[in-house]
Every structure is written in C-alpha cells, then in structure tokens.
N, C-alpha and C positions, 0 to 999 in steps of 0.2 A: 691408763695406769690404774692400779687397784689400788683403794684405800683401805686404810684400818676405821675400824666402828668406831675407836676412842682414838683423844691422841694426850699425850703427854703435856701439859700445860705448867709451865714454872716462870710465870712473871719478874721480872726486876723486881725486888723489893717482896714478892708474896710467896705462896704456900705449893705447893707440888699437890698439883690432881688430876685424875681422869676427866674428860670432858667429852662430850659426845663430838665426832668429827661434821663438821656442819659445810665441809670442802670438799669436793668431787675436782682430783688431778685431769688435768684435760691433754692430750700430747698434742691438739692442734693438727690433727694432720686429716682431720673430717673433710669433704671439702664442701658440704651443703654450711659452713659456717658452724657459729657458738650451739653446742647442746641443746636439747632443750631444758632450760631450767626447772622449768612447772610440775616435769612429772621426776625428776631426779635431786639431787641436792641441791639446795638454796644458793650455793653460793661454788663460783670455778674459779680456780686456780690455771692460767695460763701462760704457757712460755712466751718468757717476754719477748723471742723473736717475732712470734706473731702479733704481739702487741704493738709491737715496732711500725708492722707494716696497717695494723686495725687498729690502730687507736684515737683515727678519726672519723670510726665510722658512727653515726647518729645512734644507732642500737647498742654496739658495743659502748660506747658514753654514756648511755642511758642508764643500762646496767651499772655500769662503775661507779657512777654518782649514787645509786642505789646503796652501793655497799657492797654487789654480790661479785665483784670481780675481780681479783687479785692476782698478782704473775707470781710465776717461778723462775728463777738464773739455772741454768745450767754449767757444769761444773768447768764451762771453756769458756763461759760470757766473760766479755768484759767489761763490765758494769760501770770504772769509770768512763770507758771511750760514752756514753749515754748518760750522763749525769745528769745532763739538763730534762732529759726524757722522764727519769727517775723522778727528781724534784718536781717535777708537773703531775707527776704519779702519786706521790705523797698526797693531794687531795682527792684522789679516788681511792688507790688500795688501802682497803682495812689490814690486810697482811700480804707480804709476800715471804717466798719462801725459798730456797736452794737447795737443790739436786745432789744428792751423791748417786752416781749411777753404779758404784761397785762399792765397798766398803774402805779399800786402799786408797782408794781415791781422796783426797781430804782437801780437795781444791777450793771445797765450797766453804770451807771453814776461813777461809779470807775473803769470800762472799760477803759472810753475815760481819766478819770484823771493819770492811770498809764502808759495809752498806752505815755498820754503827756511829764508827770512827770520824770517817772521811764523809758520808754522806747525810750524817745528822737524821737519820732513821729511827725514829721512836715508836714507831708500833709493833706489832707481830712479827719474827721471822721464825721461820718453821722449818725443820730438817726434814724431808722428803726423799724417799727414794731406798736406798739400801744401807739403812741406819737401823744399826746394831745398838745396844745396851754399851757395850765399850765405845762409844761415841758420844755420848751424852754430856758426862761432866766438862769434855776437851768444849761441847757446844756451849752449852749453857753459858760456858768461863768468854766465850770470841762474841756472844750476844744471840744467840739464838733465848728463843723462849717458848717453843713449844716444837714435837717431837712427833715425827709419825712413824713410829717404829715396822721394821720389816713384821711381816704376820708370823713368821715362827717366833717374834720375840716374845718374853712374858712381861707383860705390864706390871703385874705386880712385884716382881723384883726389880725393876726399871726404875721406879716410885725411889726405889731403896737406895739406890746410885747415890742420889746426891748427899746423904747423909754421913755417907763410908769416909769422908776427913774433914775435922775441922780446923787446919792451918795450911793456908796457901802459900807458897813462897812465889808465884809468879802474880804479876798485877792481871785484872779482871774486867769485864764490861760491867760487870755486878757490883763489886765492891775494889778498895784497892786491897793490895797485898797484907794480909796479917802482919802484925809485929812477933813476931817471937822474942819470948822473955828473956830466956838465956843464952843468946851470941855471945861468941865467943871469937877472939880474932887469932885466925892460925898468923902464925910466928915462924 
C-alpha cells in the first residue's frame, strides 16, 4: 500500500498538524517475511492477521519492543474475538490503525470506538486506506487521532475540518457533549 509524505495528526486534548509520516503500510503478503526496515521507513504497520500468526517470532518481537512495529484492523476484523492478543499488544505497538478499504465502508469507525471504549486503547489510532476529508470529524469524534488521507486529498483544507463547528450535540471520545444554552422543551 502507498503512503502519504504527511499525515494528519490531532491528539486528545492538543493542536491539529502536519507531521512527517514515519510508517510504511505493509499488506503482509511478501513471502521472504517483514520488509527490510534499514533502507525504507523506520517503522511498519502490519495486518494484524499476520501478526496473529508472527507474533512469536524472535525478530518480529525484537522489532516491536523497539517501537517500529504496529498493526492495522481491517474493516472485517474482529478485534474483540482477540482481545487478549490486543492487550499483550498494548506493550509493543506505539500505534495501531484501521482500514477503510472504499470510502462507504465505515466499519472501521467502530474499530477505533471499541478498540477506545471497550479495549482501553490510549495511544495512536490512525485512519488508513480510503479516507476522504468528509471522514475526518465523524473519526476524530469515535477516537481516531491521526489521519492518512487518500493522495488526491488536500491537507490544507483537511487542517480546516475540525474547526467548521463549535457545538456537539452527540457525546465524544474527545470531550463530552456541549451544553447548549437555550433548550428549549417542545410541548
């Protein structure tokens, strides 16, 4: 899979920026094994099927304890049936991320809300794959916090997304629901 040069970065609690993308998506289907790291990006992102079946292996642990190796869900995983996998994972991956493989598809957007929710996920989760500008705010609000937008996207209006309202009416990963001042009760 191709990556973007920057990706979209808006932590809980901080500021929206550009950041150099420092993750090479991997689709695992190589069969000489992991990349080589040394001469391409520092750090791989890989589907956690394959992690499923490699995540005992000495070299692949080596890495992960390093930092450089993080998975991705795909938009059919079922992330709780592996939960105990996950939670052992928490002490390797610096980030993981979830797939949208078409735009329609928004399966992954209860990826990042249970990995948050349900599986007590405090680091990184990354939208990947076929993520549009009109996905952003719906992410950001289910627990995502950084963004690799498709390459026709423009970054610099993307930045601008999260600005465009300041009153929520649904509750957040981020904050809870705004109060609005003047309710009023239909009758």
């Amino acid at each position: 899979m191709s990556a973007q040069q920057q990706i979209l970065h808006f932590p809980q609690g901080g500021n929206i920026s550009l950041t150099p993308n420092e993750w090479q998506i991997w689709n695992g289907l190589d069969e000489g094994g992991l990349p080589d790291l040394e001469h391409s990006s520092p750090n791989l992102l890989v589907p956690f099927t394959w992690w499923i079946v490699h995540h005992q292996n000495p070299d692949v642990l080596a890495k992960a304890k390093n930092g450089q190796i993080g998975v991705w869900f795909a938009s059919d995983e079922d992330i709780l049936k592996h939960a105990e996998l996950i939670e052992e994972g928490k002490r390797y991956w610096p980030l993981v991320a979830a797939h949208f493989p078409i735009f329609r598809d928004g399966r992954s957007f209860s990826t990042a809300a249970i990995l948050r929710d349900r599986l007590g996920w405090n680091k990184e989760i990354r939208m990947i794959g076929d993520v549009l500008i009109d996905q952003l705010l719906q992410g950001a609000r289910v627990g995502f916090d950084s963004f690799e937008l498709r390459q026709d996207q423009d970054l610099d209006v993307a930045q601008k997304q999260f600005d465009l309202f300041t009153v929520t009416t649904q509750n957040s990963w981020r904050t809870k629901r705004s109060l609005l001042k003047d309710s009023t009760v239909c009758g």
